[in-house]
SEKOLLO-613661 format. One line per field, with one value per residue: residue in three letters; x, y, z of N, C-alpha, C, O in turn. Coordinates in steps of 0.05 Angstrom, whole numbers. Example, Ala and Ser with C-alpha at 12.3 -4.5 7.8 and 13.67 -1.06 7.14 Angstrom:
// SEKOLLO-613661
res ALA:SER
n_xx 264:257
n_yy -114:-45
n_zz 156:142
ca_xx 246:273
ca_yy -90:-21
ca_zz 156:143
c_xx 264:258
c_yy -66:1
c_zz 156:157
o_xx 285:268
o_yy -66:23
o_zz 169:161
END
This chain:
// SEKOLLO-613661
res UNK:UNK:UNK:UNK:UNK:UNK:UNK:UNK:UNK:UNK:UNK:UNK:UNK:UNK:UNK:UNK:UNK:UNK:UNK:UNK:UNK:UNK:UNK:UNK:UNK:UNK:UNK:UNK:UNK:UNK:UNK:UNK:UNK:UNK:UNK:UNK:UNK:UNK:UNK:UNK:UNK:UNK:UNK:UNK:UNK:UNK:UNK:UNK:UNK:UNK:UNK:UNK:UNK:UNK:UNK:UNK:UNK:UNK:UNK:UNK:UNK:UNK:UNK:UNK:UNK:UNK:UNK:UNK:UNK:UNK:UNK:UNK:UNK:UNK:UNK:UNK:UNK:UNK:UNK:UNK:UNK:UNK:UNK:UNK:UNK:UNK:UNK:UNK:UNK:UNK:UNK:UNK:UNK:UNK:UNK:UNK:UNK:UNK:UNK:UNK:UNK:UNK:UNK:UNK:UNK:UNK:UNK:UNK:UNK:UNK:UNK:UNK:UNK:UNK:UNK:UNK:UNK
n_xx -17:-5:47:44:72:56:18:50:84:48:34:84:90:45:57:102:87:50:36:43:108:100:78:15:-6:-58:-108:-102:-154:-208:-247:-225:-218:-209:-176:-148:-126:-100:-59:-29:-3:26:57:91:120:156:169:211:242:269:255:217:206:191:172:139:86:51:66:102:151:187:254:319:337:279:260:304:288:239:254:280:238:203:195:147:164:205:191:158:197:230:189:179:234:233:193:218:262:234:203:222:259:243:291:317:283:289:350:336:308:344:391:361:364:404:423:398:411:464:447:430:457:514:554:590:567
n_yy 227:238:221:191:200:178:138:98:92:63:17:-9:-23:-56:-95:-117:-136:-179:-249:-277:-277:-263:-212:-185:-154:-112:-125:-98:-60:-49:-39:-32:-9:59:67:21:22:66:45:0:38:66:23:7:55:35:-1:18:43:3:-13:-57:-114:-147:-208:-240:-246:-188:-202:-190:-177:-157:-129:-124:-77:-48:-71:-34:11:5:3:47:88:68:100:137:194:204:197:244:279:267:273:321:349:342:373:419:418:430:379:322:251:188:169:201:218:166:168:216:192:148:190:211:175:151:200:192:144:153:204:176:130:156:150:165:163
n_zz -510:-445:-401:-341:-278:-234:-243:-270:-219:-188:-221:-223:-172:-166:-202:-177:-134:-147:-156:-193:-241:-290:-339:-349:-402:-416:-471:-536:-570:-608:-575:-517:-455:-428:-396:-397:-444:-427:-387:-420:-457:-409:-396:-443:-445:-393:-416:-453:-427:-402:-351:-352:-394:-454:-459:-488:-532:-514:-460:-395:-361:-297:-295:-278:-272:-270:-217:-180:-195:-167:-116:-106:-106:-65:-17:8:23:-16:-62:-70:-54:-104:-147:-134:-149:-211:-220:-205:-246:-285:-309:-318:-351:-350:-337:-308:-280:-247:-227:-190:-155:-132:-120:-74:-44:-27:0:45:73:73:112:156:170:175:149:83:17
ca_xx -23:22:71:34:93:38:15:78:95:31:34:113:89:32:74:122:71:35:43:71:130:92:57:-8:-12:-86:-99:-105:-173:-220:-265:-207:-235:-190:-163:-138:-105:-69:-42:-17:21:57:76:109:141:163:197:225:263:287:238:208:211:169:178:120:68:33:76:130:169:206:279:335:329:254:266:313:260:214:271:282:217:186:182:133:175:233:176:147:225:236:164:188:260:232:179:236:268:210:199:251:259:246:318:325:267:305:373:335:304:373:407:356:362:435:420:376:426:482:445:418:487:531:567:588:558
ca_yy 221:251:200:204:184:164:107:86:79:50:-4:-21:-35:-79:-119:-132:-154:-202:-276:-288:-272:-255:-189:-186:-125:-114:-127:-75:-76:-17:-33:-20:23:89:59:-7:42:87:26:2:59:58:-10:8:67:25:-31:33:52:-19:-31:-84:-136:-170:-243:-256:-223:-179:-219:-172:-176:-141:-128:-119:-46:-43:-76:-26:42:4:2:77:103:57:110:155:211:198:195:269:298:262:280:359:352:338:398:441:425:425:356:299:232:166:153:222:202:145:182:226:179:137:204:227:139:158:222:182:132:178:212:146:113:166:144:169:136
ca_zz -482:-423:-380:-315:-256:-209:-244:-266:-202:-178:-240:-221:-139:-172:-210:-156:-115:-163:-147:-214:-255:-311:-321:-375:-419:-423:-497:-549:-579:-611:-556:-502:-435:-429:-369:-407:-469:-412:-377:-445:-461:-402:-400:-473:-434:-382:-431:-469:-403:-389:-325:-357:-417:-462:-469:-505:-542:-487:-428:-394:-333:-291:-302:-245:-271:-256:-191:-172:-192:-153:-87:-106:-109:-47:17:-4:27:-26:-93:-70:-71:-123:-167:-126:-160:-223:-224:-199:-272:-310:-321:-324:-368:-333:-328:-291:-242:-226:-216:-172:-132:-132:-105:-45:-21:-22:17:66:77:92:145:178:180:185:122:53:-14
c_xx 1:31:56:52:78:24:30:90:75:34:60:111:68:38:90:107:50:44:58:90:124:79:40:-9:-50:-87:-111:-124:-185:-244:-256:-221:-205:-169:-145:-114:-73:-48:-27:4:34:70:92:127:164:181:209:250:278:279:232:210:198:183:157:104:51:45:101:138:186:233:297:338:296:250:284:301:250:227:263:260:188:174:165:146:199:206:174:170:226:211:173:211:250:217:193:259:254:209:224:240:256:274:328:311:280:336:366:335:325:389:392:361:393:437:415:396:450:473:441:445:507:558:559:588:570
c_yy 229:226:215:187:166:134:94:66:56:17:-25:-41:-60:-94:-137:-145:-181:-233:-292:-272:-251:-240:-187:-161:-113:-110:-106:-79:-43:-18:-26:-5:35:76:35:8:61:61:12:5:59:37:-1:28:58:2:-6:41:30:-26:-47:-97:-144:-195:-255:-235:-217:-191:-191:-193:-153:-150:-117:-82:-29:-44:-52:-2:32:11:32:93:90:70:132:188:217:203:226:283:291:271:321:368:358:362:422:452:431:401:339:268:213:160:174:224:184:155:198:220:164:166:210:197:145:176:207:168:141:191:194:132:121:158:155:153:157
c_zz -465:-411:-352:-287:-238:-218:-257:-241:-191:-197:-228:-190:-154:-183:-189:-136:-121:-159:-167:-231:-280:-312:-353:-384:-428:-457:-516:-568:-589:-587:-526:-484:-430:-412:-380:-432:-449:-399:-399:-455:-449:-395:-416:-454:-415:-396:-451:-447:-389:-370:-333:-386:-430:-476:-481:-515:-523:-464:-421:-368:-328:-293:-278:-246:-258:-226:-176:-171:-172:-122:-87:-90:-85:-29:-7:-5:-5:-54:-92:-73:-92:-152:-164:-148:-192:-235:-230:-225:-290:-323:-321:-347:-346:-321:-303:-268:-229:-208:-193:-148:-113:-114:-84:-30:-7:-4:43:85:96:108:161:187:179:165:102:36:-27
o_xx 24:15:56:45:85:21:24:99:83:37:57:123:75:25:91:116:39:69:75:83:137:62:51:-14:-58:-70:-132:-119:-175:-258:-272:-237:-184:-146:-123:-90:-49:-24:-4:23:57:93:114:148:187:202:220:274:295:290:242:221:182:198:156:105:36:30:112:131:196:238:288:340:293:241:275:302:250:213:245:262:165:152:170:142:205:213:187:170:223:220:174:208:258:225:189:270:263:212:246:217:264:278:342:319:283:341:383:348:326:397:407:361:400:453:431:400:454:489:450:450:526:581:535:601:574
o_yy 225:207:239:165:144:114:70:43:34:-4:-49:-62:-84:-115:-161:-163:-196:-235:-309:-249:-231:-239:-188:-145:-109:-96:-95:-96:-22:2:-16:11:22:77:32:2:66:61:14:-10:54:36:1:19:67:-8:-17:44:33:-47:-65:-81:-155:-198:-280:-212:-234:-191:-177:-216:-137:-174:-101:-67:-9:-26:-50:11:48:23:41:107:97:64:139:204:241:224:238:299:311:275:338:388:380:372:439:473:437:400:350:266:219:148:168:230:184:152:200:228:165:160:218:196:144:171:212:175:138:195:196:124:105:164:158:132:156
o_zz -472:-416:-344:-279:-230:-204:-258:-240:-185:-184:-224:-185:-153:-180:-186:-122:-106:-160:-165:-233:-287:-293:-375:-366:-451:-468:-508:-585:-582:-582:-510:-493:-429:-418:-368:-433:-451:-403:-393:-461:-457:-387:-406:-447:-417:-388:-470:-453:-372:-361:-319:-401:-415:-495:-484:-508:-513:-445:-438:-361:-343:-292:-262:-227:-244:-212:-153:-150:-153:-105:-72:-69:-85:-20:-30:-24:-9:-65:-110:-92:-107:-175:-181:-161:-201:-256:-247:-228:-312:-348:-324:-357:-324:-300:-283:-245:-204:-184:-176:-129:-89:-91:-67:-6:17:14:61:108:120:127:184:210:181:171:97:36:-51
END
């Protein structure tokens, strides 16, 4: 199965927006819908990259690392360089999405406030 960024990211904003702490893994079953298996997987990708945690069997959370992709990767403007950047190598690693996104906020920043990061 491919790493698809878009619902990564989409998964990471719906966590952060969930009323609780705790985030459910939909459970892994042979009767599973496609949609429940892909979300799954990248949960596991996501606690492989240190966004999130599991504290229990199927429980995660986010992690001050996750929290901080999710800062990164919030304006929409900043995901599309950042998904562009990534094309422009041929693909990147999660950690290198984040660095991207992490360097155009930095970009952003420095033009808006006229200060170097």
């Amino acid at each position: 199965m491919k790493r698809d960024d878009d619902l990564i990211r989409a998964l990471l904003f719906n966590y952060e927006e969930a009323d609780d702490w705790l985030l459910m893994m939909p459970g892994y079953t042979k009767d599973a819908s496609e949609e429940e298996r892909r979300e799954r997987y990248h949960v596991l990708l996501l606690s492989d990259e240190g966004f999130v945690t599991e504290v229990g069997n199927g429980t995660f959370r986010l992690t001050a690392q996750g929290h901080d992709y999710i800062n990164a990767i919030r304006s929409d403007d900043v995901w599309e360089k950042t998904k562009d950047g990534a094309a422009k190598i041929g693909g990147a690693t999660l950690g290198i999405m984040k660095d991207l996104a992490v360097a155009y906020i930095r970009q952003e920043a420095a033009e808006k406030l006229g200060i170097e990061l």
